[in-house]
RODO-2510 file (C-alpha; in nm, 4 decimals, decimal comma):
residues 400
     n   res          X          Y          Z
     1     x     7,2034    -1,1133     1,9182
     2     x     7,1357    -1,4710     1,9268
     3     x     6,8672    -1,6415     1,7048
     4     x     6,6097    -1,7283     1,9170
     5     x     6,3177    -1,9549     1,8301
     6     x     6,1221    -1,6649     1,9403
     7     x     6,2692    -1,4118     1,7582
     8     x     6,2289    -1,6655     1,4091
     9     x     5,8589    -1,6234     1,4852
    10     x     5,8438    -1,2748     1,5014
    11     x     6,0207    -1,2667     1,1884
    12     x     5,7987    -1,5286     0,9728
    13     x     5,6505    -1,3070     0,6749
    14     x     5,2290    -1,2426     0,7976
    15     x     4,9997    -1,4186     0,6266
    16     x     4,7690    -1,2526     0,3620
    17     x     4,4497    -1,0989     0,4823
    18     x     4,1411    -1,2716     0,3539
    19     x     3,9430    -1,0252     0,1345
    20     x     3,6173    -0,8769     0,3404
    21     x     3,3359    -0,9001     0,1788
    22     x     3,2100    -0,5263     0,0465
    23     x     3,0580    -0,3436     0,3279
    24     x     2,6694    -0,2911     0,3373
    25     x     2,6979     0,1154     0,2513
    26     x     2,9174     0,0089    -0,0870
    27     x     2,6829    -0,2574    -0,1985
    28     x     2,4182    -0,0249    -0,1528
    29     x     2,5691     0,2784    -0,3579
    30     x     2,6497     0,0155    -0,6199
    31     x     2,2929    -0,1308    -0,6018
    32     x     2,1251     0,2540    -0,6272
    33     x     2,4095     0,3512    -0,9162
    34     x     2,2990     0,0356    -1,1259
    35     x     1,9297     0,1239    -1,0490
    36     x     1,9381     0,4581    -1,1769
    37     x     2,1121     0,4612    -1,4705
    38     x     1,8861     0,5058    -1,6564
    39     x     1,7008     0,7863    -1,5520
    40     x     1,6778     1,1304    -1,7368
    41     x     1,8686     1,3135    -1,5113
    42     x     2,0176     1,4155    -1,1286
    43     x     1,6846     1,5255    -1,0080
    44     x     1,4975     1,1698    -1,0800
    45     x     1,7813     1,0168    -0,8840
    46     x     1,7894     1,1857    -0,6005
    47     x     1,3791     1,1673    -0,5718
    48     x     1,4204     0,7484    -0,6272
    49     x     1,6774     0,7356    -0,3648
    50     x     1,4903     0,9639    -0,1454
    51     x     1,1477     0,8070    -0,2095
    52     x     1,3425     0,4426    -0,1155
    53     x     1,4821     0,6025     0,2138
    54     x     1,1596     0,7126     0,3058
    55     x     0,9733     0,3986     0,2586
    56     x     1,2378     0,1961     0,4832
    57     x     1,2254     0,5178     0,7700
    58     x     0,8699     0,5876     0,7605
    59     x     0,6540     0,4250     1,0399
    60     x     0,2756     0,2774     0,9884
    61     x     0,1063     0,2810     0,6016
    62     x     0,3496     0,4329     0,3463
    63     x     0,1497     0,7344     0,2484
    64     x     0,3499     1,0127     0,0359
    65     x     0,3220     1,2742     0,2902
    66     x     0,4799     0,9529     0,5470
    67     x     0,7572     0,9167     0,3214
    68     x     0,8775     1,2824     0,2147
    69     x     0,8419     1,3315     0,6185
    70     x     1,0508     0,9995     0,6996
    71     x     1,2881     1,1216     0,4398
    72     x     1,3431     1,4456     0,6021
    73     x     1,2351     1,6521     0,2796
    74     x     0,8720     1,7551     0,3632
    75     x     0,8257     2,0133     0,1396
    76     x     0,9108     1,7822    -0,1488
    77     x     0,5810     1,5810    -0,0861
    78     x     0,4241     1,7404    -0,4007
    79     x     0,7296     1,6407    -0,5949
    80     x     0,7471     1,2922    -0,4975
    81     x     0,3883     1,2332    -0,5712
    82     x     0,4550     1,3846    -0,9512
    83     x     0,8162     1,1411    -0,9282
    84     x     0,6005     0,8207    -0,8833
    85     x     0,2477     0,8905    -1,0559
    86     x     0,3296     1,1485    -1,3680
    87     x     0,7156     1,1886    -1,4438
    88     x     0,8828     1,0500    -1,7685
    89     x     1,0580     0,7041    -1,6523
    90     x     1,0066     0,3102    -1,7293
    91     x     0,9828     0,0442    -1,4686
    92     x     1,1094    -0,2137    -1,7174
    93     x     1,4664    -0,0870    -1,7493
    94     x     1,4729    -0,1017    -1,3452
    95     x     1,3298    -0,4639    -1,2767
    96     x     1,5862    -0,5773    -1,5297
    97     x     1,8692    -0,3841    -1,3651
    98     x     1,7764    -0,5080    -1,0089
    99     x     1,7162    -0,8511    -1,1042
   100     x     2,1013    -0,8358    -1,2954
   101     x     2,2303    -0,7005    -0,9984
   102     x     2,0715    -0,9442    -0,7625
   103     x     2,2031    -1,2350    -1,0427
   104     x     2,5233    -1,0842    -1,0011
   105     x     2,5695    -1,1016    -0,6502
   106     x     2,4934    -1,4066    -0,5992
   107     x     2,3388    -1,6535    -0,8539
   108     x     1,9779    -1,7301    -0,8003
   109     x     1,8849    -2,0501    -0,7052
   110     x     1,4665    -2,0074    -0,8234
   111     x     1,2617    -1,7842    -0,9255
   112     x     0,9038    -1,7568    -0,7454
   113     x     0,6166    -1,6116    -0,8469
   114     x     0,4138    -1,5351    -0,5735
   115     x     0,0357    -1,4691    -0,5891
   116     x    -0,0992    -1,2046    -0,3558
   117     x    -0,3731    -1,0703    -0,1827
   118     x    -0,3691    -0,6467    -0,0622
   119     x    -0,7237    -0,5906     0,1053
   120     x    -0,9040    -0,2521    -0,0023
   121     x    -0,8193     0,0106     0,2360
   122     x    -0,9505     0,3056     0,1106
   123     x    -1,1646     0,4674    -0,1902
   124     x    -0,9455     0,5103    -0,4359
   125     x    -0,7721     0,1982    -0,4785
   126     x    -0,6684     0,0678    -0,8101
   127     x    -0,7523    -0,2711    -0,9474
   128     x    -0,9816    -0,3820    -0,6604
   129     x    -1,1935    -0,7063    -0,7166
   130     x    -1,3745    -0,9765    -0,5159
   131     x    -1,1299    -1,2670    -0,5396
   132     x    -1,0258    -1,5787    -0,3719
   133     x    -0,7029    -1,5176    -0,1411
   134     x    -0,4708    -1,8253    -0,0489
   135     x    -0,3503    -1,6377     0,2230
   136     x    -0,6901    -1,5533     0,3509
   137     x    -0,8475    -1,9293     0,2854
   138     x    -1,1389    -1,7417     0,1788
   139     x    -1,2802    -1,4487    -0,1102
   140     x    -1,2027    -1,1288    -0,0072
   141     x    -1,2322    -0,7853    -0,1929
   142     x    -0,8926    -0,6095    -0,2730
   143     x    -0,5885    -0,6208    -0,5213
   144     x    -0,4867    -1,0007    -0,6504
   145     x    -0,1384    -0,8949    -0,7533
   146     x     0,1564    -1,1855    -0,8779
   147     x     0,5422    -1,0491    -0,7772
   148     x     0,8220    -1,2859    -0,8768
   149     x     1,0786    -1,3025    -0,6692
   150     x     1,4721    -1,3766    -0,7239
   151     x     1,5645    -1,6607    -0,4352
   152     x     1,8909    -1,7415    -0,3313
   153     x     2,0223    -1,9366     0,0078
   154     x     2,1644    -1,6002     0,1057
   155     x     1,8751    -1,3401     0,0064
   156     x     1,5434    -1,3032    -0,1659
   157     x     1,3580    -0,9648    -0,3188
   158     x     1,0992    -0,8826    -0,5586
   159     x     1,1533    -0,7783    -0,8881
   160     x     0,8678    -0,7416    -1,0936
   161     x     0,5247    -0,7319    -1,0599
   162     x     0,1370    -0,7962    -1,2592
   163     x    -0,2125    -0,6594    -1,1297
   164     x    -0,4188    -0,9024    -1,2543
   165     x    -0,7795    -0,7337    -1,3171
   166     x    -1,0943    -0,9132    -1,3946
   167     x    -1,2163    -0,9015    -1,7375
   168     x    -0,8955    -0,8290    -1,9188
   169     x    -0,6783    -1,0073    -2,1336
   170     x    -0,2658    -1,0192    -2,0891
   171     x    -0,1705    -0,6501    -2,1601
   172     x    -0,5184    -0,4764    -2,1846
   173     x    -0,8093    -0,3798    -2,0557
   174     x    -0,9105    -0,0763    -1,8383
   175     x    -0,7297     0,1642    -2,0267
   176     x    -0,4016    -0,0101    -1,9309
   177     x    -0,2786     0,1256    -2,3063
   178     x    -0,2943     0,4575    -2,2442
   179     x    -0,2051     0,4403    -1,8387
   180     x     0,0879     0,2258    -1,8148
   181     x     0,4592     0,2933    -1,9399
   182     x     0,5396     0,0349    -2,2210
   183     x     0,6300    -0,3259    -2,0446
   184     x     0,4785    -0,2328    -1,6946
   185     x     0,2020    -0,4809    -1,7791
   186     x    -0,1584    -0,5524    -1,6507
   187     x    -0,2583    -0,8804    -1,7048
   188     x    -0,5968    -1,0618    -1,6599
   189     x    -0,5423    -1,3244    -1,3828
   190     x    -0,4624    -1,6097    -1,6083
   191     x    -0,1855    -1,4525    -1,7750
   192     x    -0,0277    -1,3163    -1,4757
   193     x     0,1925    -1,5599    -1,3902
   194     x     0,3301    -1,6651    -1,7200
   195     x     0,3612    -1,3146    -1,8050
   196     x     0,6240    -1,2639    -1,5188
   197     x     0,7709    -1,6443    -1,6784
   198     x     0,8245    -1,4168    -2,0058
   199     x     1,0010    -1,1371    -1,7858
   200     x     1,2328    -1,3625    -1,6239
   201     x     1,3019    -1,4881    -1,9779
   202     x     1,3755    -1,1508    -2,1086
   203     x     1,6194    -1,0594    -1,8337
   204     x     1,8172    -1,3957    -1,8086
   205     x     1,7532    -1,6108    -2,1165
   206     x     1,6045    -1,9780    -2,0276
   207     x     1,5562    -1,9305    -1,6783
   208     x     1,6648    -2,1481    -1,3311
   209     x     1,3639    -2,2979    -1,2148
   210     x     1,0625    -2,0879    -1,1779
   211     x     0,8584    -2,1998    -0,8596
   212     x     0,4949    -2,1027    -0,8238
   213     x     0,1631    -2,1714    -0,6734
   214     x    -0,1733    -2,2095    -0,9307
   215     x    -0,3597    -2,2890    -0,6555
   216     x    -0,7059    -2,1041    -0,5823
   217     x    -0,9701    -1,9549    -0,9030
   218     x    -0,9359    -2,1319    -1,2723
   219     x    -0,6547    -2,3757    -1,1263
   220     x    -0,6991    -2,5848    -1,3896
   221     x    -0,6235    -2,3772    -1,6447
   222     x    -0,3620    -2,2016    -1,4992
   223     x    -0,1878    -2,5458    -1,4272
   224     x    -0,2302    -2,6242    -1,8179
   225     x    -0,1565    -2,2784    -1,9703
   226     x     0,2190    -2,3072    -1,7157
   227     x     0,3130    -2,6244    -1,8395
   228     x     0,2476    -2,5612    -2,1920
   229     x     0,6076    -2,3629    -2,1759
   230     x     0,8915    -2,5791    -2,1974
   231     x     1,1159    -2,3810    -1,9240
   232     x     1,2011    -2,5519    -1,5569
   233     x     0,8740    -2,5563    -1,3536
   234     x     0,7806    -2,6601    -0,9741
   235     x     0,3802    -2,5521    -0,9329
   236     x     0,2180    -2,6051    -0,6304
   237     x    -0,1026    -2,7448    -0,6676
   238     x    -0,4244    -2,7877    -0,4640
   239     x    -0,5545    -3,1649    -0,4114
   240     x    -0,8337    -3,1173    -0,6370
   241     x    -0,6422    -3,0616    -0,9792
   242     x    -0,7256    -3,3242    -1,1953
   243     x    -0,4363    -3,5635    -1,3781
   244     x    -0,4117    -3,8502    -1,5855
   245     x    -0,2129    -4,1064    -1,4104
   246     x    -0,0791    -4,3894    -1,5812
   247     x    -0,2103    -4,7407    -1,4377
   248     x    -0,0241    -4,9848    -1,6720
   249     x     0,1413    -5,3116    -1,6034
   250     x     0,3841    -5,5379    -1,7055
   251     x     0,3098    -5,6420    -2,0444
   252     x    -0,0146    -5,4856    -2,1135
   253     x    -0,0674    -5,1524    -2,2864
   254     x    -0,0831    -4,8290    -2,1609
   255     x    -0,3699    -4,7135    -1,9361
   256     x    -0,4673    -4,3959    -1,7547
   257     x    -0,6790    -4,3104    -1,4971
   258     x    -0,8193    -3,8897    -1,4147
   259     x    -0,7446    -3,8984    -1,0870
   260     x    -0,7624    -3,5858    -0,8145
   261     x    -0,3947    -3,5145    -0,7187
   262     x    -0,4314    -3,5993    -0,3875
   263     x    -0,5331    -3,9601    -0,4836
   264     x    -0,2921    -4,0207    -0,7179
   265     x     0,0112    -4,1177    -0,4880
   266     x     0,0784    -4,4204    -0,3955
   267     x     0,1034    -4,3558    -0,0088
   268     x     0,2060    -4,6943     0,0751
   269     x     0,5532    -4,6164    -0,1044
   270     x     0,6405    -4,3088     0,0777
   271     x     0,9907    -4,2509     0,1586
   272     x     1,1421    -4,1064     0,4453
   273     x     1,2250    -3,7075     0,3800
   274     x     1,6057    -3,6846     0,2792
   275     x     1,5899    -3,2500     0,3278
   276     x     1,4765    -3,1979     0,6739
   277     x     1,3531    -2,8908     0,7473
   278     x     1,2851    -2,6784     1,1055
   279     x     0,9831    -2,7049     1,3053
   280     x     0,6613    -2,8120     1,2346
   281     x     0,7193    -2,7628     0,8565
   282     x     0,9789    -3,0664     0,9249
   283     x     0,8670    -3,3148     0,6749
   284     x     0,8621    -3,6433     0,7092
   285     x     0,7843    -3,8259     0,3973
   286     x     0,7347    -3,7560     0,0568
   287     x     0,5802    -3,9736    -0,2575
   288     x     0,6453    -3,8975    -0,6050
   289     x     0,3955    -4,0212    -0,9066
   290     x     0,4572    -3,9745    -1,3156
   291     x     0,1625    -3,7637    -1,3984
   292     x     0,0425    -3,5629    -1,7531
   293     x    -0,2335    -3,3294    -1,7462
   294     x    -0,5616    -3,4228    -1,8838
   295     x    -0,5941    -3,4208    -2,2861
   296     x    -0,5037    -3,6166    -2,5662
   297     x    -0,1346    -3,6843    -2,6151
   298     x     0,0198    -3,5224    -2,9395
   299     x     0,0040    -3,8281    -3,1623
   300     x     0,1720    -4,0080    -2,9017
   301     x     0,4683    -3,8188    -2,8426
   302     x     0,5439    -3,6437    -2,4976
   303     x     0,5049    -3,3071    -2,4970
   304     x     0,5197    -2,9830    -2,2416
   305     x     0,2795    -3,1448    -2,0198
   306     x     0,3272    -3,5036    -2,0518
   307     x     0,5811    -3,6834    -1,8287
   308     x     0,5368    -3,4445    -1,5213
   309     x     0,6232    -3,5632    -1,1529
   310     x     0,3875    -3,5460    -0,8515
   311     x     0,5875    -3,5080    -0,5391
   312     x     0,3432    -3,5139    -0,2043
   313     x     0,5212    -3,3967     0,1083
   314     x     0,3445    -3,5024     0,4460
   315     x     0,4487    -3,3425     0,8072
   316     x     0,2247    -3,5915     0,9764
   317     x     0,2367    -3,9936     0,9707
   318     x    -0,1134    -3,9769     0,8193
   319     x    -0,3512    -3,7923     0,6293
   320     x    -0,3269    -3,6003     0,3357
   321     x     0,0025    -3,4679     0,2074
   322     x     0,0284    -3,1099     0,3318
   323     x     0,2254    -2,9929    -0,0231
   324     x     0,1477    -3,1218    -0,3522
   325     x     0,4352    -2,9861    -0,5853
   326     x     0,3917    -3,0773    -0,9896
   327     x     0,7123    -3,0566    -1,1870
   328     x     0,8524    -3,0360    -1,5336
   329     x     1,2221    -3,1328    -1,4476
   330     x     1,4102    -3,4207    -1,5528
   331     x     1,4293    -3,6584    -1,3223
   332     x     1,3697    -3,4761    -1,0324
   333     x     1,4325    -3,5519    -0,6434
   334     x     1,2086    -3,5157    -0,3521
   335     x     1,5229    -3,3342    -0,2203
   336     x     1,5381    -3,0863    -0,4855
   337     x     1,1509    -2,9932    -0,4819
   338     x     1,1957    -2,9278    -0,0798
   339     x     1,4432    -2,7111    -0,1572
   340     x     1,1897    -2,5032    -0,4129
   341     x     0,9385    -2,5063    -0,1141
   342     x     1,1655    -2,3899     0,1157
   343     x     1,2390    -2,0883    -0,0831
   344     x     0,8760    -2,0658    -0,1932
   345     x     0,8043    -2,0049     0,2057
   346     x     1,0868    -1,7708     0,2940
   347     x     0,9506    -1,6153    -0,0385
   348     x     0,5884    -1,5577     0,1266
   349     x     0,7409    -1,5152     0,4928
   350     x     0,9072    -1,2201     0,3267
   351     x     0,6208    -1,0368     0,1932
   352     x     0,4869    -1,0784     0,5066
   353     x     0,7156    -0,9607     0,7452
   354     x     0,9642    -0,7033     0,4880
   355     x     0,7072    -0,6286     0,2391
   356     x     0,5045    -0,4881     0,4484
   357     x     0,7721    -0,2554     0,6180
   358     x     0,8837    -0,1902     0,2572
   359     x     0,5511    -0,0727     0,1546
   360     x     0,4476    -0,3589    -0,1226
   361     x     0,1125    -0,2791     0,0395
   362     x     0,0424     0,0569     0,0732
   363     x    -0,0475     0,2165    -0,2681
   364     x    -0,2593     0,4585    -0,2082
   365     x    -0,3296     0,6194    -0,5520
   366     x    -0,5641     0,5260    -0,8226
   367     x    -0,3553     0,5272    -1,1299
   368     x    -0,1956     0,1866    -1,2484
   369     x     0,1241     0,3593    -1,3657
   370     x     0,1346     0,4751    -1,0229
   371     x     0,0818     0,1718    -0,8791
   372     x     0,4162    -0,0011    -1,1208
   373     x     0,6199     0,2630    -0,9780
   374     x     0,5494     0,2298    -0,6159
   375     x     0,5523    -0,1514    -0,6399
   376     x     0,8844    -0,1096    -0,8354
   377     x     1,0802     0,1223    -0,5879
   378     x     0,9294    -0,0727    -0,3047
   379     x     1,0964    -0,4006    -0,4618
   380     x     1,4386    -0,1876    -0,4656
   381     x     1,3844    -0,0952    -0,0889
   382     x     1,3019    -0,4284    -0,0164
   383     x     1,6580    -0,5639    -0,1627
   384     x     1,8145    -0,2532    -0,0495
   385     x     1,7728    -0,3440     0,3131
   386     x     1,8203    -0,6799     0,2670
   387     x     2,1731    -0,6557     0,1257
   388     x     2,2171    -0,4259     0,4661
   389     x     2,0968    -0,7271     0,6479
   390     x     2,3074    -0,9675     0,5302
   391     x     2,6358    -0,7499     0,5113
   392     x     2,5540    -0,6578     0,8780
   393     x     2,5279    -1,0158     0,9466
   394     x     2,8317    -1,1255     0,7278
   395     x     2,5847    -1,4178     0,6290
   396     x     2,2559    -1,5413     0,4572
   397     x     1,9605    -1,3185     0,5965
   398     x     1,7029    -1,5916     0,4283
   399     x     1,5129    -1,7255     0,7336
   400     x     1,3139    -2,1062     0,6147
***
């Protein structure tokens, strides 16, 4: 038979296949295996998974009799309760293992602590106190709880968690000794955040950068108490924080100003946004100012909060800037701190939308050990249905 052209097609050796991604139901089994490691025994497993299936089945607030039901193990109610509020087993062991697992999917881009507000729904709620809620705009009367989230381009999730209650210091207060499994933590509010900065630490070493928002009660201090740690820091910050800026000129000596941050931008030397975003979040412009917080300088040389960067992002042509953003980083870029407030809002979109499906707000018990469980298998629902998500979509399920 004669050679044909066609024939010398037919007979060209295939191409190799690309390699498909893992499908959703492996990454899943692999996320749960890592998860549970290191639990006592088959039982506990089987009650985590099933308590994680029936937070992401069950319909309206997250109650234990909702989830055994949505599970489809109703007579295990009583068992599930004793799972999450008495049984023998650490959160700390499974934050770390779902934040390695997270890493090692895909490496995070920021970490973001995000402060929240849970309004009291019932009697029995733990940790309950009249605070201020950024969310809100306005004091309301509930749980002020700080999650920090890992946040890549592809995904986000929570991975660990702080109750911050009034009148206690990082680690005690109310009992917390006696209540909580060793590392769960229950912070006063001040220490919340760079108690979950020490978490992120432990699990990764010198963390990526670690994006947060101080603003609302004891800003201030929260600002300083951040930036006296020397790891990578982006802190959103209210106009009202006070900073020293420096006012010197050519040939004279150094002078500073305390300035509110929202007055200490030059707005006449704002640049066109290079990061465009979508929508009316679209900025336009941003200004960036070298900043230190208020305070004598350590005999003159810089320290953890001197040489800091004010970047002001504006979405109008005038007015104030909607975002001020303060930052340890070296020589940092308008473009890069976008980027952190892009992920900062997908962060709090997220706990909006996901979270609340999850059931990051639907603790119903009274018991703070209880509450570090819930919060912690919630977190692993959360990031167990967004891996679905995004192996479903064979692409990033972050939405900006």
């Amino acid at each position: 038979m004669p050679d044909t052209p066609s024939l010398r097609r037919l007979a060209r050796p295939a191409r190799p296949a690309r390699p498909h991604p893992a499908a959703p139901a492996d990454t899943v089994t692999d996320l749960c295996a890592a998860l549970f490691a290191g639990f006592c025994g088959y039982d506990q497993r089987v009650l985590a998974r099933q308590y994680m299936d029936g937070l992401l089945r069950a319909e309206g607030r997250k109650s234990i009799a909702n989830i055994a039901a949505s599970a489809g193990v109703p007579g295990d109610e009583q068992r599930l309760h004793h799972f999450v509020s008495s049984s023998r087993w650490a959160v700390g062991p499974v934050r770390r293992a779902l934040a390695a697992f997270l890493c090692g999917n895909t490496p995070v881009s920021a970490w973001v602590a995000l402060p929240v507000s849970i309004p009291k729904t019932g009697r029995h709620m733990v940790g309950v106190s009249p605070h201020f809620s950024v969310e809100e705009g306005h004091r309301i009367v509930g749980q002020r709880a700080y999650g920090v989230w890992y946040a890549s381009e592809q995904m986000i999730a929570p991975v660990g968690w702080r109750l911050g209650l009034p009148g206690s210091g990082s680690g005690s207060g109310s009992g917390s000794g006696r209540e909580l499994p060793r590392g769960a933590g229950v912070s006063g509010a001040r220490d919340c955040v760079t108690d979950l900065l020490d978490d992120v630490c432990a699990w990764q070493g010198p963390p990526r950068l670690f994006v947060t928002d101080a603003r609302g009660d004891d800003e201030q201090e929260r600002v300083a108490r951040l930036f006296g740690r020397t790891s990578p820091l982006a802190v959103r910050i209210s106009g009202h924080t006070l900073l020293a800026v420096d006012t010197r000129r050519p040939g004279a000596g150094r002078r500073e100003r305390l300035a509110p941050a929202h007055s200490a931008l030059d707005r006449a030397r704002r640049t066109r946004s290079g990061c465009p975003g979508r929508g009316r979040e679209s900025p336009l412009s941003t200004a960036t100012a070298r900043v230190r917080l208020p305070g004598p300088p350590d005999a003159g040389r810089p320290g953890p909060a001197d040489g800091l960067a004010l970047v002001g992002v504006w979405n109008e042509l005038c007015g104030d800037p909607a975002e001020l953003w303060l930052t340890n980083a070296d020589a940092p870029s308008p473009s890069s701190l976008l980027r952190a407030a892009r992920l900062a809002r997908a962060v709090g979109a997220g706990w909006r939308t996901r979270g609340r499906q999850a059931g990051l707000r639907d603790y119903e018990g009274r018991s703070l050990r209880g509450w570090h469980r819930h919060m912690t298998l919630a977190s692993c629902a959360y990031a167990m249905a967004e891996l679905r998500s995004a192996g479903a979509s064979g692409g990033s399920s972050l939405v900006a």
